[in-house]
N, C-alpha and C positions, 0 to 999 in steps of 0.2 A: 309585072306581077298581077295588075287586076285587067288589063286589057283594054289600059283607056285610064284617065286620071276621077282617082277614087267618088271627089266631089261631084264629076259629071253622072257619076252612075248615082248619087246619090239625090241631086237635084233632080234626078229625070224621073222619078217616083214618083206616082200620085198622091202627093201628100195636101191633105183639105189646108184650109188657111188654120181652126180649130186647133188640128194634129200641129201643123206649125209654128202655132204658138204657144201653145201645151209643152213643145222640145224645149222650143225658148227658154219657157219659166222650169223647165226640169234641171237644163245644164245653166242657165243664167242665178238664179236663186236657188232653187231647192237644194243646190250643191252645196252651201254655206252651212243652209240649217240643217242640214242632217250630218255634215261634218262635226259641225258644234256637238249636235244631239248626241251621236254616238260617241264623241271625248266622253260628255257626262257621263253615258251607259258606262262607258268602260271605266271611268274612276270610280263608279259607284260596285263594280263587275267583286262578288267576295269571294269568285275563281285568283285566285293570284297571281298563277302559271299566266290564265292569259289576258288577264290586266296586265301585266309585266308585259306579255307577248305583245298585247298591241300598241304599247307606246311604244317597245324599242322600235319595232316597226316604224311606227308614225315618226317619232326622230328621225329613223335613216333615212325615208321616204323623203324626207322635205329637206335632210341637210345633203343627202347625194345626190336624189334627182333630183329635189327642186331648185338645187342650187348647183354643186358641180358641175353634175351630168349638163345641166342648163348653159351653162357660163362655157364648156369647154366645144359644145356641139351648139354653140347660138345659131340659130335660124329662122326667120322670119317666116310664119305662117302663109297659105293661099290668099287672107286677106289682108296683109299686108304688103304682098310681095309688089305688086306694081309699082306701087309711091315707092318703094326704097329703092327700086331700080329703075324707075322709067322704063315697067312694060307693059303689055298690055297683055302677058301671057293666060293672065284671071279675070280679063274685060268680061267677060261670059258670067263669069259668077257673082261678078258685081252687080250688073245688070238682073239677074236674079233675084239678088237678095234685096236691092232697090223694087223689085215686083211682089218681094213676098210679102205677108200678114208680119212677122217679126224680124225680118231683115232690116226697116229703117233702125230698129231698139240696136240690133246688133251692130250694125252703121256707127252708132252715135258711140258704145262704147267701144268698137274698134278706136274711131277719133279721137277717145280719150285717153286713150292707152299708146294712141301712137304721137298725142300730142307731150303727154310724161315723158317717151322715149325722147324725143327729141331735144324737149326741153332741159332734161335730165334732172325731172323734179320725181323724184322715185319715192311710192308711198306701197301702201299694203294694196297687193290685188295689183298693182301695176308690172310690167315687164311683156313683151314680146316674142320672147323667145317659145320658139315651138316644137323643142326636141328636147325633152321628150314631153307627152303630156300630163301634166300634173293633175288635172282634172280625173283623167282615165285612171292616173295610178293610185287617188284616192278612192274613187269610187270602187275598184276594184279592191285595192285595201279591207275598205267597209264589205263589201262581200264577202271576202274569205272570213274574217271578223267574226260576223254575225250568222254563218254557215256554219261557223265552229260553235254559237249558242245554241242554235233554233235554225233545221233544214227548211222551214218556210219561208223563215225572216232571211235565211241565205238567199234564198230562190228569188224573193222578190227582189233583194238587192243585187243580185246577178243581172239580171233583167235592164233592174237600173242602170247599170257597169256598160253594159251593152248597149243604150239607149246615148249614154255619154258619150260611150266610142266614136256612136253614130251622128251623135249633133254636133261632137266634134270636128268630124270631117263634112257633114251637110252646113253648118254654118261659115266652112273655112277657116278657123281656127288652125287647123292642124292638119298635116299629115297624113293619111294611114300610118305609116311605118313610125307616128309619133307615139300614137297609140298601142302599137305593137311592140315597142319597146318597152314602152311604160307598163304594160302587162305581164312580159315576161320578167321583167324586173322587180316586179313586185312582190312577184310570186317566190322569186329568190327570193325576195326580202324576209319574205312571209315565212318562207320555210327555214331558213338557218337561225332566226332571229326565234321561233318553234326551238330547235334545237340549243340556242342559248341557253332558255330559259329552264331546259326539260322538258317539255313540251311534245306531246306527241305530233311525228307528219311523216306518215303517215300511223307510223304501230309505236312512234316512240323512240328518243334518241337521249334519253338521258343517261340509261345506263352507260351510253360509250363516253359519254363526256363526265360521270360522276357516279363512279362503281357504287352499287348499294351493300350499303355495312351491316354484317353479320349481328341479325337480333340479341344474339346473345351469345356471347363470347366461350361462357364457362361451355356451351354443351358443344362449341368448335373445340374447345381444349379437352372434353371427355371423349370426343369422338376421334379426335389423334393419337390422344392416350391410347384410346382400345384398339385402334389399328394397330400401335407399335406393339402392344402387348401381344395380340395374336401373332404379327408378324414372330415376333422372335419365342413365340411357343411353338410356331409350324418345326414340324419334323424334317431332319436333313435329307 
């Protein structure tokens, strides 16, 4: 599909030591507080429609993919995969990330996350599994989210969404195809979870799912009335 393993086209970038530590702290940290941040936006949101909209979302998101989806497609990331199997298929990128500005940070919390899996001491934030990715499906989430408030505040978290994808697969973490699951699946998420609520995606699907009730009843029963009546005045 890409022509060669995703990580390799991605490490071969010119990216400054600066820019790769910047990724670091985007996908390492920044992903917390702006998960957090946008909960609040959205409980404080006195849209209802998609207050509603984004937590059902956010429940599915984290109880199907981050958990089922997770649990049933388990699969060890580019930076795990050697230690679990004795190979050497990712020696390349270890070695990389052993040479880059934020590779030792990401080193250290690989170790810790694969010394929980082993140990089977499971806490928040731990687990290995790399399909699909929960990262990309939040970020993305918070995109459509905030796309639906404010087209700028979409724009930039688009970007971000992107930025995840990407330090996703440049640090080894994931996949492509983790990522691209997590995306398209979101977007599911995002749009029926729209149509639960009422919600428009793109013109509107409430009506199919909860007919709108006639304003006022008396002038639907004057208006039958006068039909019947003309009806049976018409000439044979």
């Amino acid at each position: 599909m890409h022509f060669g393993d995703p990580w390799q086209w991605a490490r071969a970038l010119p990216i400054p030591a600066f820019a790769d530590r910047a990724l670091y702290v985007l996908y390492s940290h920044l992903w917390f507080v702006l998960l957090a941040g946008i909960v609040v936006v959205a409980a404080w949101l006195d849209d209802a429609s998609k207050r509603q909209r984004y937590f059902l979302s956010l429940t599915v998101v984290v109880i199907v993919l981050g958990v089922i989806v997770r649990l049933a497609a388990s699969s060890a990331g580019p930076i795990f995969y050697d230690r679990m199997f004795e190979s050497d298929r990712f020696e390349d990128l270890m070695t990389s990330l052993k040479a880059s500005n934020a590779g030792p940070d990401i080193l250290l919390i690989a170790d810790y996350l694969y010394s929980s899996y082993t140990t089977h001491k499971a806490s928040i934030g731990t687990g290995i599994s790399a399909m699909p990715s929960f990262h990309v499906a939040i970020a993305v989430l918070n995109a459509l989210f905030l796309w639906s408030l404010n087209r700028w505040a979409g724009l930039i978290a688009w970007i971000y969404a992107g930025l995840i994808l990407f330090g996703s697969i440049y640090f080894g973490w994931h996949y492509a195809t983790d990522g691209y699951l997590a995306i398209v699946a979101t977007v599911m998420i995002w749009r029926y979870s729209g149509r639960w609520v009422g919600q428009s995606w793109p013109n509107g699907a409430r009506g199919a799912l909860i007919p709108d009730r006639p304003r006022d009843l008396s002038c639907v029963s004057k208006r039958q009335a006068g039909h019947s009546t003309a009806v049976r005045q018409e000439p044979r």
